[in-house]
N, C-alpha and C positions, 0 to 999 in steps of 0.2 A: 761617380756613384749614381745609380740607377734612382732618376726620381720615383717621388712617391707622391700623392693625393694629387696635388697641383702646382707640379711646377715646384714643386722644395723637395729637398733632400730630408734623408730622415736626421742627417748630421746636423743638416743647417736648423732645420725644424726644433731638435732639441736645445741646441746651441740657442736659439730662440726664445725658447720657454724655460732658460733657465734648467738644464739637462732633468731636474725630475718634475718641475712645472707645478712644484706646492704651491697655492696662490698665498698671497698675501696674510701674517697673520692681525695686519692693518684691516685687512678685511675682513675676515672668517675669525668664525670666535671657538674658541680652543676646542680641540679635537672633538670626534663621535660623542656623544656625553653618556657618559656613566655617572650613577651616583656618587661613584667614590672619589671621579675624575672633579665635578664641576664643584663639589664640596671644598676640595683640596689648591684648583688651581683655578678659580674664580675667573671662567669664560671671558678672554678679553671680547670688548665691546664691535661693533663694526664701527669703520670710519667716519669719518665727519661727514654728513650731507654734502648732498653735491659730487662727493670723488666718488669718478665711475672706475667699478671694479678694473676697468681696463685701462686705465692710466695707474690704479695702484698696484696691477701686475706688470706694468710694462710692456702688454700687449699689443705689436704693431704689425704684425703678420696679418696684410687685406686678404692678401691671394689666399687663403686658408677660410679665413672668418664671412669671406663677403658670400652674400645672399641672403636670404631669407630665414626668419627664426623656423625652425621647424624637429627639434629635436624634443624629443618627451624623456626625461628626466625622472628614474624610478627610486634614485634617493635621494631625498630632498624633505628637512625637518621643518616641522611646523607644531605652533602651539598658541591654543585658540587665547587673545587677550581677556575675555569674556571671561574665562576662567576663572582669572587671577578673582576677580571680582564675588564669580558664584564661593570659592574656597574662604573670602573673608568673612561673608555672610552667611555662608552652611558649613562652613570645612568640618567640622567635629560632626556632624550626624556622617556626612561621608566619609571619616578616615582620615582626610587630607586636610591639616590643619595649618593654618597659617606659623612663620619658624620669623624669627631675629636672624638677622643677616647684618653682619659689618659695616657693610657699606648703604647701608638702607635699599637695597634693591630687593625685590619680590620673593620671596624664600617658603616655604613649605615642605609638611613631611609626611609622608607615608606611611601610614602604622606606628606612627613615634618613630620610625627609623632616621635615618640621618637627612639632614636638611637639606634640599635640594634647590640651587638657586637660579633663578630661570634668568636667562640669557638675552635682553630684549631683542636682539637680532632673529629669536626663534618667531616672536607674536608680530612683527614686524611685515606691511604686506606691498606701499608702494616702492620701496625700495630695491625690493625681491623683484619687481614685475618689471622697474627699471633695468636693471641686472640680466637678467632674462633674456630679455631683446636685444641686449648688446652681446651678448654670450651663446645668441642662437638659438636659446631654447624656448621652443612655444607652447611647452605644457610639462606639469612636474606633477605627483605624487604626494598627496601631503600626507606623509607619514609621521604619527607621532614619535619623538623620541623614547628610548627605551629606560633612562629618568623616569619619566610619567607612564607608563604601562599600568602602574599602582598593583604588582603583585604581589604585594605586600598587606594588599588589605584580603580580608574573610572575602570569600563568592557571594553574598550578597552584594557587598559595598564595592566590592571589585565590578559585577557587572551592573550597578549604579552608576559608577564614576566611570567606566567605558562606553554606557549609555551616553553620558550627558558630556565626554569627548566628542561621542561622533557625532550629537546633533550641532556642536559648536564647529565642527570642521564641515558639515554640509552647509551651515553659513556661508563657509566662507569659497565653497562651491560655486552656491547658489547667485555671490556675488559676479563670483569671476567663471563661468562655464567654460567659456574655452580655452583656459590657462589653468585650471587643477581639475583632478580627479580625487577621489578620496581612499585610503586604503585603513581600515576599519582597525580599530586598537579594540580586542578584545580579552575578558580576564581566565587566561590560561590557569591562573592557580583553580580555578573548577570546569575543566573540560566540558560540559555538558551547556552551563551556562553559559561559556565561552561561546559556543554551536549557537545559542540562541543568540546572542549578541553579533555573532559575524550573520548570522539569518538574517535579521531586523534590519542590522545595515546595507545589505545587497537587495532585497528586497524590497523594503521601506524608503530608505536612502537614497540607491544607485550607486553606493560605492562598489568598487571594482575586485575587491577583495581584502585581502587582512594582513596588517604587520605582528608578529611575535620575535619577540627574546628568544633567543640561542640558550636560556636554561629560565625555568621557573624556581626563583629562590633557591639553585643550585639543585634543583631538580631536572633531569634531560628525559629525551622522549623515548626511550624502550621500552616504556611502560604504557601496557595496551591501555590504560587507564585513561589515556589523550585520545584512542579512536573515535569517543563518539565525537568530537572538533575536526578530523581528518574525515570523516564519513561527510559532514555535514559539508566542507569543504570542495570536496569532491563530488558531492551534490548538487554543490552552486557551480560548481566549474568554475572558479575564480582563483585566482594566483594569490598565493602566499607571500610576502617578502620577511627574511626572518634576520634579524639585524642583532648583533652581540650585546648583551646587558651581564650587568649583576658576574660579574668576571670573578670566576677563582684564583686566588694568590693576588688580589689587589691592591693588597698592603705591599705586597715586595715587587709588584710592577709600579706603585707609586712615583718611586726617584726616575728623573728623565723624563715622567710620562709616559712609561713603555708600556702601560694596558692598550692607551691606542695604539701605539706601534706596534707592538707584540701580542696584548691581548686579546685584541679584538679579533684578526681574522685566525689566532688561535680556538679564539671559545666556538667560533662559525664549525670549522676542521671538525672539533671536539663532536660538538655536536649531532652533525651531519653523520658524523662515522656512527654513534649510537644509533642515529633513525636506521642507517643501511644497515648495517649488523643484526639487528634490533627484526629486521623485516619489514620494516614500517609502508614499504614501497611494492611491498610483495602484497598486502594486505589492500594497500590502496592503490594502484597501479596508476588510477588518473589522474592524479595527484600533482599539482606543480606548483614548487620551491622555488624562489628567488633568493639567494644566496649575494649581499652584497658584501664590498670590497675585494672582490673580485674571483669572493667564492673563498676567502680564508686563504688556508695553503691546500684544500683540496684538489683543484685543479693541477698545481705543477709537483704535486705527490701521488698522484695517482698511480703510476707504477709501484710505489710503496707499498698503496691499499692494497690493490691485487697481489704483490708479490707477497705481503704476508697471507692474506687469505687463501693462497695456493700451498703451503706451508701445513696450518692448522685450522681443522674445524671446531676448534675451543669457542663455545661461549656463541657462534653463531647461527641465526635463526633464517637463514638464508640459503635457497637451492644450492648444490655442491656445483649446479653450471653456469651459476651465474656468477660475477666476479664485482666488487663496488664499482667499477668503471662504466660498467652497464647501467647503472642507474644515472647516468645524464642523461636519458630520458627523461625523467622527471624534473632535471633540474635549469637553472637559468641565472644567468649571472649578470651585473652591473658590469661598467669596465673603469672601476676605481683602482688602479691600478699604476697611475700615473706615466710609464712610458709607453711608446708606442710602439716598441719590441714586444710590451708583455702582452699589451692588448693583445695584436695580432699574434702570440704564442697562445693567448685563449679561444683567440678565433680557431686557429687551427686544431686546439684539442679538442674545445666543447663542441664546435659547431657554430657559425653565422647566424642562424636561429634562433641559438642560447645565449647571447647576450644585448646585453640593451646599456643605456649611457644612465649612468650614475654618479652624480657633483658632490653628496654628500654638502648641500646648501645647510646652513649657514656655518659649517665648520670648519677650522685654520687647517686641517687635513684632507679638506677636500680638495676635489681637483675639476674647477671652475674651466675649465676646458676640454671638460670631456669631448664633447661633441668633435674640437680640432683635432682631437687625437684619432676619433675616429676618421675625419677627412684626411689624414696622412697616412693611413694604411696603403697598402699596396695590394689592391684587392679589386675587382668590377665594382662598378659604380650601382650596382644593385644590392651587392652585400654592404655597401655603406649604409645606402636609405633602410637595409633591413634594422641594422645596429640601432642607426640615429631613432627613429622610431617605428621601423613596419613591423617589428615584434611586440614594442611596448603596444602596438594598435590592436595586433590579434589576443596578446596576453588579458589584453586588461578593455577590449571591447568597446575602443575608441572610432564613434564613426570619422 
């Protein structure tokens, strides 16, 4: 078999990591978090100090792993400890009230809605940075999870408490420079307000751009009503990363956990098809989407999309000569995807340009080996450094 990256096979390679290469859920604590996920199946913890991620994967592959960290990491959950703090002592003027939890760990709720238990491996930061360096990555994206977005509160309290998110994650910036970037959690449930909140933080801040939910309160984006957030976006020339929440039918993806498995890069699809349909992309043309988990199933349906859209012009707000495949211009993907057949099947559809390395840190579903996967491709060694990070550099304006 023809090698791949360095000197391994892609057979041996898998065979290596375990054929899908899920890391440890010793390590990673239960899946992408949704509200209805970490309520129901109480986020296991990370491991015991001391065990480095890579002894609790069984990772022994040098010739892969060895050199220098240098991979920028576009999902990667973070959540300010300070917080917990500001929410015991103000939580009811903001919304976010302190909740009873079973087990006495840190619990709060949004709007009165259902209690959300926070994960200590999210507020968690020398062990991440330990992690890191042994994993290759020398800089992540602290993006909040979509748990805490707080769309559940009124546009005031919403962009209150996205306020006082982002000054708590440029802390945590200002500690570490050249190991995070920040990507701005702004309150989608008032578009307008939102614009101002992603302003202040790209501006004010130096965050690099903004994460959003794949729906607001079961609300999705065909509705011009979100432009003036797309304008202002578009303005900043800053990258989007839009990451699945607040999942339809979550009651009956419950058993198994099949929201993360199935809902999640379902709700991305869902979504994304509204904005193209929708015209959203016609409207804002410079627009750019980061799409993680590897882009939903958009990516390896894309003949679908077109092929219905060549079918019927029902319900679409889109030129008759464009087709949704054409809008991967706009778009950009993580490579959470776990093998390294599919990566490089997305390399080959999206484009080398369009994706970037995404661990989905601190979660049992992530895949703490992005980066190796990208070094087993079978590709020049300049489409690897683009992946590992010379896009996340230009995307998000890292000198």
């Amino acid at each position: 078999m023809k090698a791949i990256g360095v000197n391994v096979s892609r057979r041996d390679f898998l065979k290596g990591m375990g054929e899908t290469a899920i890391v440890s859920s010793g390590v990673l604590i239960s899946g992408c978090a949704q509200n209805f996920a970490s309520s129901t199946t109480g986020g296991r913890n990370p491991s015991s100090e001391g065990a480095s991620f890579a002894q609790a994967t069984g990772a022994q592959d040098d010739k892969i792993r060895k050199g220098p960290a240098r991979a920028i990491d576009v999902h990667h959950h973070y959540f300010p400890p300070e917080l917990m703090e500001e929410i015991r002592r103000h939580g009811k003027a903001l919304g976010v009230e302190p909740a009873a939890s079973a087990d006495g760990s840190f619990s709060c709720s949004f709007a009165g809605g259902r209690p959300r238990t926070f994960e200590p491996a999210l507020a968690e930061v020398e062990k991440r940075l330990k992690i890191m360096d042994e994993e290759r990555i020398l800089m992540a994206t602290a993006d909040t999870a979509t748990s805490d977005v707080g769309y559940r509160l009124d546009g005031q309290r919403g962009e209150a408490w996205c306020n006082l998110f982002n000054d708590a994650l440029q802390n945590l910036v200002k500690k570490h420079p050249k190991r995070f970037v920040a990507m701005a959690s702004v309150p989608m449930q008032d578009p307008p307000r939102a614009a101002s909140v992603l302003e202040r933080a790209v501006r004010d801040l130096n965050f690099r751009g903004g994460l959003i939910a794949s729906n607001v309160n079961g609300k999705y984006y065909e509705s011009k009503e979100f432009d003036p957030f797309w304008k202002k976006a578009e303005e900043l020339d800053v990258l989007l990363i839009m990451h699945p929440g607040d999942l339809p039918g979550a009651d009956t993806m419950r058993q198994f956990n099949l929201g993360t498995v199935c809902g999640n890069p379902f709700d991305s699809t869902l979504s994304l098809g509204f904005m193209i349909y929708s015209g959203l992309f016609d409207r804002f043309p410079r627009l750019k989407l980061c799409l993680l988990h590897g882009g939903g199933f958009f990516p390896y349906h894309m003949g679908r999309f077109d092929q219905r859209f060549t079918m019927t012009a029902e319900g679409r707000k889109i030129p008759a000569a464009s087709r949704p495949s054409s809008y991967l211009r706009n778009l950009y993907f993580d490579n959470l995807v776990y093998r390294v057949e599919t990566v490089d099947y997305l390399r080959r559809m999206v484009g080398t340009d369009h994706i970037m390395v995404g661990t989905d840190y601190p979660y049992e579903l992530g895949d703490w080996k992005a980066a190796e996967k990208v070094e087993a491709l079978d590709c020049p060694r300049a489409e690897k450094e683009a992946i590992l990070f010379g896009n996340a550099k230009r995307l998000l304006k890292i000198d």
